[in-house]
KESEPA-937875 format. One record per atom (N, C-alpha, C): residue in one letter; x, y, z. Coordinates in pm, whole numbers, padded with zeros to 5 digits, always signed. Layout:
BEGIN
AXYZ/...
END
This chain:
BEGIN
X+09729+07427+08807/X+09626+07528+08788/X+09512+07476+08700/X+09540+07382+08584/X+09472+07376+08518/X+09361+07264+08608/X+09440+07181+08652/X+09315+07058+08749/X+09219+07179+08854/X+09301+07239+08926/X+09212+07333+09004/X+09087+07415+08920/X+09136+07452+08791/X+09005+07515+08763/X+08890+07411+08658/X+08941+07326+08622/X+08828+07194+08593/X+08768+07154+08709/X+08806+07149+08818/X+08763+07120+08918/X+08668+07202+08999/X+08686+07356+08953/X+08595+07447+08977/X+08466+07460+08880/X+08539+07429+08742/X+08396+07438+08678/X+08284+07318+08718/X+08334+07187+08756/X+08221+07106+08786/X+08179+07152+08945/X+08162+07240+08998/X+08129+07250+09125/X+07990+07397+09083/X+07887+07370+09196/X+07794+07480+09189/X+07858+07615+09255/X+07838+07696+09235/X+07827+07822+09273/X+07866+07828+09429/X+07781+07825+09505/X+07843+07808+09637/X+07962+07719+09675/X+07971+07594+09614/X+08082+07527+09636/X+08206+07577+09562/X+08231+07651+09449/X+08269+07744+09422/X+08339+07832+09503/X+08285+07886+09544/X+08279+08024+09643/X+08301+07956+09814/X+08322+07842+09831/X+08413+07776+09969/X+08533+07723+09887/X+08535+07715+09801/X+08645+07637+09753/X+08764+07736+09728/X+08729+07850+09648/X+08820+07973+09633/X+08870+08053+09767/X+08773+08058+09879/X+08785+08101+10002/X+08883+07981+10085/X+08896+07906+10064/X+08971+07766+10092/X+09141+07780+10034/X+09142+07845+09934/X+09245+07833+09851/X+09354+07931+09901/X+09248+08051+09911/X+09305+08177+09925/X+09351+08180+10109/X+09276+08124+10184/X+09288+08101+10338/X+09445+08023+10322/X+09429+07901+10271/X+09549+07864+10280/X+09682+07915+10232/X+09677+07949+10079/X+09764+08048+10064/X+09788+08131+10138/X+09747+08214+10196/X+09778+08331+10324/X+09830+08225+10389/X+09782+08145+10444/X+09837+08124+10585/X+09986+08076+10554/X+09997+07960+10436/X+10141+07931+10380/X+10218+07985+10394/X+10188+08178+10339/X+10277+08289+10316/X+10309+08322+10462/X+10243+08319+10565/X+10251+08390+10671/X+10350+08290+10700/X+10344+08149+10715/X+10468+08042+10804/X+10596+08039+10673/X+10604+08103+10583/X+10694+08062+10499/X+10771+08203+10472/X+10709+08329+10506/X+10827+08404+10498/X+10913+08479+10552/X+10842+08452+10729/X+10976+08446+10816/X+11118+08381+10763/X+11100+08299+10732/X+11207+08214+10676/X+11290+08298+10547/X+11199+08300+10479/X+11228+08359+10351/X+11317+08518+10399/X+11237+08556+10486/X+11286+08738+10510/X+11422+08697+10574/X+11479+08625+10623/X+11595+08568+10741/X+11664+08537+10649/X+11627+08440+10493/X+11711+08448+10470/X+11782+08551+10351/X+11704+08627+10270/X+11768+08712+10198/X+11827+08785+10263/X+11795+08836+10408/X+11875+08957+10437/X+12026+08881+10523/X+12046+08759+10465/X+12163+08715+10511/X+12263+08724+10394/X+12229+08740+10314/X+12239+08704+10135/X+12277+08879+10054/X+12175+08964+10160/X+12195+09076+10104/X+12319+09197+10204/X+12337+09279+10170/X+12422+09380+10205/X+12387+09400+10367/X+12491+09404+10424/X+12432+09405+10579/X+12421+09548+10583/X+12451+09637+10547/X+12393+09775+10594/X+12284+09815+10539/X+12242+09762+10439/X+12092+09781+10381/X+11959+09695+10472/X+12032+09600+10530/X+11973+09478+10613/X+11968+09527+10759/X+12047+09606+10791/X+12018+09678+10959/X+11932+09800+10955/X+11949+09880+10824/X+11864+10000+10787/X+11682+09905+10773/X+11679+09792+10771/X+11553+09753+10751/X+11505+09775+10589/X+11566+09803+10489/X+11593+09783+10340/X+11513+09656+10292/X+11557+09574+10327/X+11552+09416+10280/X+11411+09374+10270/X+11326+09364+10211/X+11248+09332+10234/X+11155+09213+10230/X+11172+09240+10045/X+11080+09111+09933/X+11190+09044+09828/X+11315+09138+09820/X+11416+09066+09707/X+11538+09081+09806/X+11627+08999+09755/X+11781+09045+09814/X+11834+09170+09765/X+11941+09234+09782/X+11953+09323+09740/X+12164+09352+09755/X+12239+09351+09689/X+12364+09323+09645/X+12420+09220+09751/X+12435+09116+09648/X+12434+08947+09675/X+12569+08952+09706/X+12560+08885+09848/X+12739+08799+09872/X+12706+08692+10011/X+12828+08635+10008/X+12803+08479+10116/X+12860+08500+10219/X+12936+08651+10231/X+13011+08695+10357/X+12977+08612+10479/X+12901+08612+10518/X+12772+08623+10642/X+12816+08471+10664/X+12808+08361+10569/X+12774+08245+10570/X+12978+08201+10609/X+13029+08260+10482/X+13187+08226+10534/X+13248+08277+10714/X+13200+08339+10723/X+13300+08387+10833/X+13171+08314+10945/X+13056+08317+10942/X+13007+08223+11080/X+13019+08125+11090/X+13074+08012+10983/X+13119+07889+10998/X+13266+07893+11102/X+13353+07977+11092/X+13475+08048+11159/X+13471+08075+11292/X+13314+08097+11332/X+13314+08186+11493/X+13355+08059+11559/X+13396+08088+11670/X+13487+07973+11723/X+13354+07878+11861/X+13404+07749+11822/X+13279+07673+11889/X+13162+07654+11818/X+13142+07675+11679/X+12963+07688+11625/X+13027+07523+11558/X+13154+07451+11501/X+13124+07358+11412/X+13141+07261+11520/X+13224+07249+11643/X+13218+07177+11751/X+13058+07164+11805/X+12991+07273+11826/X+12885+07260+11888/X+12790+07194+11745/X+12828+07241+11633/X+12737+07123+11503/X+12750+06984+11498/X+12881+06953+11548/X+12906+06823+11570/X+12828+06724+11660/X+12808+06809+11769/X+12725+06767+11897/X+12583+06765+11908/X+12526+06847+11807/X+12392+06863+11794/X+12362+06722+11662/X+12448+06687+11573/X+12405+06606+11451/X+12438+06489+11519/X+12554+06483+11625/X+12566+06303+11682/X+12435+06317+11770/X+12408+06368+11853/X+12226+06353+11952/X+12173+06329+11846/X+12137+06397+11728/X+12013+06365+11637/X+11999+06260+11599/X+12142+06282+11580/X+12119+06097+11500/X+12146+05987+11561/X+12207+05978+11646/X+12187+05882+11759/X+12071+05847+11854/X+12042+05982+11899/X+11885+05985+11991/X+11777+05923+11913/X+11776+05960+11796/X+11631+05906+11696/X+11663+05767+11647/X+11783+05749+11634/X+11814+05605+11611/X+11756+05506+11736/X+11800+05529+11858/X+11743+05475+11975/X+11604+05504+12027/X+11582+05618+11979/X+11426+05610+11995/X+11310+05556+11925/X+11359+05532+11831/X+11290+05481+11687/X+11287+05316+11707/X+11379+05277+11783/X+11378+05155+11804/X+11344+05092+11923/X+11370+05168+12031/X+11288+05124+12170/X+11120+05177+12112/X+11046+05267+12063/X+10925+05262+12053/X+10905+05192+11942/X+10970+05137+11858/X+10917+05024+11766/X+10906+04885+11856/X+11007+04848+11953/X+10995+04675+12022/X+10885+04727+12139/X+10877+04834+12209/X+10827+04807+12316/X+10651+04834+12251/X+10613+04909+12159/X+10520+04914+12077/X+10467+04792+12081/X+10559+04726+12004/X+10510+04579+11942/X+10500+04534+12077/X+10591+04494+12167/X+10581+04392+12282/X+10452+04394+12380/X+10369+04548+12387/X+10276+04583+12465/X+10146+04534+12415/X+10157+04451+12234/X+10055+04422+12158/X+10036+04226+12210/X+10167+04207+12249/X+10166+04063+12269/X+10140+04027+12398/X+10063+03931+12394/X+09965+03860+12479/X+10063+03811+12587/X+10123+03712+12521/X+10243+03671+12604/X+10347+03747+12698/X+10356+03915+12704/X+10469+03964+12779/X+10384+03948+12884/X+10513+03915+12983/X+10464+03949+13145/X+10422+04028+13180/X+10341+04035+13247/X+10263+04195+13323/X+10209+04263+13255/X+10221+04238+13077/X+10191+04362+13005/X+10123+04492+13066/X+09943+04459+13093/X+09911+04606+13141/X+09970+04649+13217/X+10027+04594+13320/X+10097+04690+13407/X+10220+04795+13350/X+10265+04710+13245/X+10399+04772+13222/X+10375+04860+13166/X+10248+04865+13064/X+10204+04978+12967/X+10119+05074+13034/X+10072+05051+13164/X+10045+05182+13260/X+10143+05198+13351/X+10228+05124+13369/X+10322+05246+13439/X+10423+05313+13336/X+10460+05291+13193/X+10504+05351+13128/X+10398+05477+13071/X+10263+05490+13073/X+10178+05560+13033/X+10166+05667+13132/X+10149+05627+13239/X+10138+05701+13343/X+10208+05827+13431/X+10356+05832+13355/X+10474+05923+13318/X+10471+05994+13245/X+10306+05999+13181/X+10283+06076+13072/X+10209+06206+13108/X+10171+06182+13251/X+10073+06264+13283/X+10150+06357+13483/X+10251+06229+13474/X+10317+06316+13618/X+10437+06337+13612/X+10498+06482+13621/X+10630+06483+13609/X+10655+06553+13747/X+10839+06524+13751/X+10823+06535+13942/X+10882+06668+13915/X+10918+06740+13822/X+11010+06857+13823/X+11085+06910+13804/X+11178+06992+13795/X+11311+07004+13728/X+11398+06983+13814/X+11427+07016+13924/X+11481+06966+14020/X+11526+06847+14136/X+11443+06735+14097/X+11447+06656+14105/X+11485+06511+14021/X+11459+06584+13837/X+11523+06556+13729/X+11663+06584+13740/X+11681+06713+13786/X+11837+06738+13814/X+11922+06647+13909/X+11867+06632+13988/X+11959+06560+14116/X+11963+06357+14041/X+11805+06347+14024/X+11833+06189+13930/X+11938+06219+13857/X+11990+06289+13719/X+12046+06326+13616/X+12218+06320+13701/X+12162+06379+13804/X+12357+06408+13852/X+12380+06307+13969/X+12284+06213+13983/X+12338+06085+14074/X+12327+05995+13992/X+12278+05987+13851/X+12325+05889+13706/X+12459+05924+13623/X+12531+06040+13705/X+12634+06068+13623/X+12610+06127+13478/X+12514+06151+13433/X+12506+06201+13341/X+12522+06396+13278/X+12561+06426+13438/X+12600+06602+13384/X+12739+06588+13325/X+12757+06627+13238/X+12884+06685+13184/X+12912+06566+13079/X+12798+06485+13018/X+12777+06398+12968/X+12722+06349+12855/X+12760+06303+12719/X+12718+06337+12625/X+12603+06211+12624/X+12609+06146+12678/X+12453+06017+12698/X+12357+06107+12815/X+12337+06215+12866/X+12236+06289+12921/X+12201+06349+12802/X+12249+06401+12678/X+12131+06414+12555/X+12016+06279+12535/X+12099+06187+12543/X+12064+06063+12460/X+11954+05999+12550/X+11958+05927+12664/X+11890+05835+12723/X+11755+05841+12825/X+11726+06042+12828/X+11597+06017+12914/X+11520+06069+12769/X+11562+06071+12628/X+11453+06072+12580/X+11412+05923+12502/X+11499+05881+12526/X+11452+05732+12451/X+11342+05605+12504/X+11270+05659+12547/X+11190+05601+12569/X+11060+05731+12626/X+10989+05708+12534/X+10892+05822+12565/X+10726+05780+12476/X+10621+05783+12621/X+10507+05769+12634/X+10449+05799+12513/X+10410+05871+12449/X+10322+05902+12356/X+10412+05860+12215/X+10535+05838+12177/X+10521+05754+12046/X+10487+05581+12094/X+10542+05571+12196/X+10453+05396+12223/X+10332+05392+12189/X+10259+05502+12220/X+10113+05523+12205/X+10075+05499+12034/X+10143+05571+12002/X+10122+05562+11836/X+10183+05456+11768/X+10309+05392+11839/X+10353+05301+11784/X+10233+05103+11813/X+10223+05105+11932/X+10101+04975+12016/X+09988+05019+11858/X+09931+05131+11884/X+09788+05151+11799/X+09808+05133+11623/X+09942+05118+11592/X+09972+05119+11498/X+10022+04934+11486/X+10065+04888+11545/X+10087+04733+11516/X+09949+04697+11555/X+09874+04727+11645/X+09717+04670+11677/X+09640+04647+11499/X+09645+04785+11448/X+09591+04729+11319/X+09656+04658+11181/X+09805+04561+11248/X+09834+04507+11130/X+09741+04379+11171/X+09670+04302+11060/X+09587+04140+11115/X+09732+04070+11155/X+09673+04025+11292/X+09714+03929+11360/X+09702+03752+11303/X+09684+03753+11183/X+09710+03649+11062/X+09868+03656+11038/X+09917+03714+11055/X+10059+03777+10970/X+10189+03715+11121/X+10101+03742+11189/X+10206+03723+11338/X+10214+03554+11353/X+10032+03524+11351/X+10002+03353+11357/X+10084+03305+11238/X+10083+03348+11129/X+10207+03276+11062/X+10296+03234+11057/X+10394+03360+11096/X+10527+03328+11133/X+10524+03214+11254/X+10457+03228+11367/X+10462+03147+11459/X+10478+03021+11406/X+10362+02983+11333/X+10354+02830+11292/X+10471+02786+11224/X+10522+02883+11171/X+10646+02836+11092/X+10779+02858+11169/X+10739+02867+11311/X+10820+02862+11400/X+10915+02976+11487/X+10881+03102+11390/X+10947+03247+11446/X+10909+03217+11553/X+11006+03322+11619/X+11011+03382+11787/X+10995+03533+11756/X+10985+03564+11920/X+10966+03702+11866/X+11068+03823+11891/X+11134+03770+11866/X+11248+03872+11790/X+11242+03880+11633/X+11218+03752+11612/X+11206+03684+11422/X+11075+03777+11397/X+10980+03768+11429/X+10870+03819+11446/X+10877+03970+11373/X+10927+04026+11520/X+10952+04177+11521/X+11072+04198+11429/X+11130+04172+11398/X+11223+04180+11271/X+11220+04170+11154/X+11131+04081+11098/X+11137+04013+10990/X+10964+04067+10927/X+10897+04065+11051/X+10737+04044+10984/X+10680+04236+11051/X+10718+04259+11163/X+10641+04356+11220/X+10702+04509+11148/X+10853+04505+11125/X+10936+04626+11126/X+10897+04661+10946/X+10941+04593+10902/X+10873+04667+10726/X+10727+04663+10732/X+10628+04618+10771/X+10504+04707+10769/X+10470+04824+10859/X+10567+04865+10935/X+10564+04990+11032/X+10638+05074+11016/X+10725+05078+10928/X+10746+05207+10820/X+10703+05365+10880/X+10572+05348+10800/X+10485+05496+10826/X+10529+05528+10962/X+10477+05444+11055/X+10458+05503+11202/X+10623+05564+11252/X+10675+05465+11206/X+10841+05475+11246/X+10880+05619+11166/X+10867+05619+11066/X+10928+05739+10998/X+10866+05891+11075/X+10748+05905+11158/X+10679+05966+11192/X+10716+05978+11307/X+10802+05861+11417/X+10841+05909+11491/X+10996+05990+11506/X+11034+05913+11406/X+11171+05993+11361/X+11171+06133+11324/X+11068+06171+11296/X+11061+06352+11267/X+11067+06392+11404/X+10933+06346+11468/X+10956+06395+11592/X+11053+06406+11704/X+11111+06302+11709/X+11237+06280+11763/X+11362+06323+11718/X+11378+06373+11568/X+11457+06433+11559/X+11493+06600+11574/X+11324+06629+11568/X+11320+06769+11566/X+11360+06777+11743/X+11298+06741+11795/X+11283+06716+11945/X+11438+06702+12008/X+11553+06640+11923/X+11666+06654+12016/X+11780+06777+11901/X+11711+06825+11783/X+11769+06881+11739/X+11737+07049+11802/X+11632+07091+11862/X+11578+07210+11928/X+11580+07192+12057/X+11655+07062+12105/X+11609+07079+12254/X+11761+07174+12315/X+11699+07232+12428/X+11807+07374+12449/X+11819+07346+12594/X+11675+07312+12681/X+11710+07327+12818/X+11804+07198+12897/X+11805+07077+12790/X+11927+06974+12877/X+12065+07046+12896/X+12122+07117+12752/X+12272+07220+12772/X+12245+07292+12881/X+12141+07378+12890/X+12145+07502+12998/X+12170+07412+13114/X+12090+07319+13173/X+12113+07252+13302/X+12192+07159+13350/X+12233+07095+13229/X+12320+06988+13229/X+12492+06979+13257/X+12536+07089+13104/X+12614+07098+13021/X+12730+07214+13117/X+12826+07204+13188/X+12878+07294+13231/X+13051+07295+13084/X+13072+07196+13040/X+13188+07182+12964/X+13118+07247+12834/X+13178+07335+12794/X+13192+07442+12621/X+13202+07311+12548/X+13242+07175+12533/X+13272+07111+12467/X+13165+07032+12412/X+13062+07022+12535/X+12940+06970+12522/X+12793+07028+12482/X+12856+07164+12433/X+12772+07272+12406/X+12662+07258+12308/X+12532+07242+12287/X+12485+07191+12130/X+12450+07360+12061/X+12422+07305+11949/X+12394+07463+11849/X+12290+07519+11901/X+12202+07474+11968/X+12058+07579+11955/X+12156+07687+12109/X+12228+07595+12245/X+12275+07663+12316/X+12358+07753+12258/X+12450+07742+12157/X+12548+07855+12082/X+12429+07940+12011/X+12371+07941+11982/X+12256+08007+11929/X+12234+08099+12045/X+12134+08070+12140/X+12122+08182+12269/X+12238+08226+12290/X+12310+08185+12306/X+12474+08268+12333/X+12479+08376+12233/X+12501+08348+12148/X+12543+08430+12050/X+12410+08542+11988/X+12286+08515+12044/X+12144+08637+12014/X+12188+08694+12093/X+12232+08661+12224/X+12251+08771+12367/X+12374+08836+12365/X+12483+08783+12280/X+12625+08862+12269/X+12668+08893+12147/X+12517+08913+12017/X+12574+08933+11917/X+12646+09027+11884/X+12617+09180+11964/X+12722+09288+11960/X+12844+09298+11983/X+12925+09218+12072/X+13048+09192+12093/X+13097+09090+12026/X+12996+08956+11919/X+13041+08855+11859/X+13080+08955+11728/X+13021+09032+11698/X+13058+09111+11585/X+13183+09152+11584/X+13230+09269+11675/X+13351+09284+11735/X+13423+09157+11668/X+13406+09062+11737/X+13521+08931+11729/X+13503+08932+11588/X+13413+08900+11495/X+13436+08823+11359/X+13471+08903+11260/X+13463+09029+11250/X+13496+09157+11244/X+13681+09193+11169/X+13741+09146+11339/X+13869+09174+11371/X+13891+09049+11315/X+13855+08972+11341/X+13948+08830+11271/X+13970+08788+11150/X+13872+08874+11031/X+13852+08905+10896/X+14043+08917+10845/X+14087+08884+10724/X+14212+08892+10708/X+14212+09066+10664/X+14358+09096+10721/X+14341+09300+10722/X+14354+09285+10543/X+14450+09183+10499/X+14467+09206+10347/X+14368+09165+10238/X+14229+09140+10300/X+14067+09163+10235/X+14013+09283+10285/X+14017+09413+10191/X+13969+09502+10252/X+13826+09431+10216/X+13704+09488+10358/X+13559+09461+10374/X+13522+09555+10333/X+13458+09563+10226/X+13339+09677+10157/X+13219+09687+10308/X+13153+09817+10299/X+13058+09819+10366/X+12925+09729+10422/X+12948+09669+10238/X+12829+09578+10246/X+12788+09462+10311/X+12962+09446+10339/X+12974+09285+10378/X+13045+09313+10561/X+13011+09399+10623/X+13072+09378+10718/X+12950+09372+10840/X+13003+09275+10898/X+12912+09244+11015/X+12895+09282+11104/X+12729+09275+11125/X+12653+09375+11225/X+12568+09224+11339/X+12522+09344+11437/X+12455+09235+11524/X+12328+09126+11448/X+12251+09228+11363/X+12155+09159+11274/X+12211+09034+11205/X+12316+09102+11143/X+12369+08979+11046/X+12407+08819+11108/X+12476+08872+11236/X+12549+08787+11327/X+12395+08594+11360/X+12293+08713+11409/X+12164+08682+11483/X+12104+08552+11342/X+12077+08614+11230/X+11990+08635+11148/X+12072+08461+11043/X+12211+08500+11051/X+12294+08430+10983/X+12336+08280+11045/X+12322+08267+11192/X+12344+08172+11283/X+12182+08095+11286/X+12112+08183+11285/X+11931+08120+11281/X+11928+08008+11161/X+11979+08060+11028/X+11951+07954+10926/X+12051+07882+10914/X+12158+07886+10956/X+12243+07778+11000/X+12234+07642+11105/X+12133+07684+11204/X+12011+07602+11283/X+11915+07565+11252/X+11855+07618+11156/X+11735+07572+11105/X+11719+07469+10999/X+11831+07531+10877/X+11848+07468+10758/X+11849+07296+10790/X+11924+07233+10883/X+11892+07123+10861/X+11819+07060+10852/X+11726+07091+10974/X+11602+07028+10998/X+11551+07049+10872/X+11489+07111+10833/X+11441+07116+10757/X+11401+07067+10613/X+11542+07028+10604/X+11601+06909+10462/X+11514+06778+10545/X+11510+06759+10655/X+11406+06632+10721/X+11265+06594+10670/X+11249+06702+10643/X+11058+06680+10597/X+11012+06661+10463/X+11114+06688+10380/X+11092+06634+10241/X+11123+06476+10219/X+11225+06432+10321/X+11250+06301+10317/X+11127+06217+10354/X+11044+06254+10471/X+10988+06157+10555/X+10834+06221+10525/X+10808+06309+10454/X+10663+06365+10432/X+10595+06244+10402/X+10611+06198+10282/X+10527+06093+10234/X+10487+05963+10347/X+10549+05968+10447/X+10506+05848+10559/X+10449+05920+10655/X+10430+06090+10665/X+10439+06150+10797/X+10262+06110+10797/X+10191+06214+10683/X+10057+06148+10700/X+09969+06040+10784/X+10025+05966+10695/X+09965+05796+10682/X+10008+05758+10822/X+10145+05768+10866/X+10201+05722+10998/X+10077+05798+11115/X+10078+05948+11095/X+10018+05990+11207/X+09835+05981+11240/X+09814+05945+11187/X+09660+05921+11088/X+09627+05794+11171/X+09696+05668+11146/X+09668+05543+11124/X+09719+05554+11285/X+09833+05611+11324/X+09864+05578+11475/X+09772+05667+11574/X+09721+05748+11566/X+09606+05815+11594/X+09448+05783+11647/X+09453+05682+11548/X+09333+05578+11554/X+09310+05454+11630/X+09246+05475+11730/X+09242+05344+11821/X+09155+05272+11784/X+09186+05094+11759/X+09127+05033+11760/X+08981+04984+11843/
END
């Protein structure tokens, strides 16, 4: 506060008066993306019958973790957590690394065919044949009922190459002639000289890619006929569309020798509301890690030489 208002006193009057209008715009808008979140989660936190009456508003209101113990319990949500954190972290692992080599490789003079390869990989960017025809590829690759149909049609994808090529374009090509002379190849190259100055870009695609296989919903719906292969955002729709009868279930399965106070017994809201930040929460721990590269990564890969 105190830099903000030194910073106001050296400014004129009108600049002033955009600067406070600046402040206050953003604040609102902050509040507006930040307390969906916030409202989801106190009223998971607070009394579920005060929380279905619509009570809940700005504070919690008689605190317990009910909500949180017994949905870890619903049957299929830690199986289907399992399945959603191996894609994440596997998919972004492989994606992070096919658009880091093929990045780099589309920069070198020497690959075969290059342009070609980097317009017909570009060019997938702009025609897709459909869902149905994705389907039938998908189920003559064997990949329905398959836990590498999360993994392998997103690993390789057009627009982080894009950011990744434009992003090795501006390291100097001094740095590459070096290694050469001293005899790297280019694997040595891309290992040793290209991958720690591409950091930023990489960490930038890893958000995306992780958010991207951690929300993706429509491969389960089309893919996925085995419960086993189920990921969370699919237990998620399941469970918004059957939260009234999931209640029922979590309900009855409560031990009879805990009597449930009113407060704590589960309703469809709670069910809905309580499974949402159980989906969300992770991601989310993501962006404090990788903020500081997200910038700079998307900025610098952005920029064509």
């Amino acid at each position: 506060m105190k830099g903000i208002r030194k910073r106001l006193k050296k400014q004129s009057f009108g600049d002033t008066v955009i600067s406070v209008l600046t402040y206050v715009f953003f604040a609102a808008f902050a509040f507006i993306c930040i307390y969906p979140f916030y409202y989801i989660f106190i009223n998971t936190i607070s009394s579920n019958e005060l929380s279905q009456k619509g009570l809940i508003i700005f504070l919690p209101r008689e605190l317990h973790i009910q909500n949180y113990l017994k949905a870890i319990k619903i049957p299929g949500l830690l199986d289907a957590a399992v399945i959603s954190v191996a894609r994440t972290v596997i998919g972004t692992l492989l994606t992070v690394g096919t658009t880091a080599f093929l990045g780099f490789m589309f920069t070198r003079e020497t690959m075969w065919c290059r342009k070609f390869w980097y317009r017909f990989v570009i060019i997938t960017m702009y025609f897709n044949a459909g869902i149905i025809p994705w389907f039938l590829t998908m189920r003559n690759l064997h990949l329905t009922n398959n836990f590498w149909g999360y993994i392998l049609p997103a690993v390789v994808s057009p627009f982080y190459i894009i950011l990744a090529k434009t992003f090795v374009e501006s390291i100097p090509k001094e740095l590459q002639q070096a290694a050469e002379i001293d005899g790297a190849g280019t694997m040595k190259i891309f290992l040793r000289v290209i991958m720690p100055v591409i950091k930023p870009i990489m960490a930038t695609v890893a958000i995306f890619a992780a958010v991207g296989q951690w929300n993706a919903f429509q491969d389960t719906l089309l893919l996925m006929t085995d419960d086993k292969l189920y990921s969370l955002q699919f237990i998620l729709y399941q469970y918004i569309n059957q939260a009234s009868s999931l209640k029922q279930l979590v309900n009855s399965s409560s031990s009879s020798a805990v009597a449930q106070s009113i407060a704590t017994v589960q309703t469809a809201t709670s069910i809905r509301m309580t499974v949402t930040i159980l989906v969300v929460a992770p991601i989310l721990l993501i962006y404090p890690i990788f903020q500081r590269y997200f910038v700079k990564g998307i900025m610098i890969g952005a920029v064509k030489g």
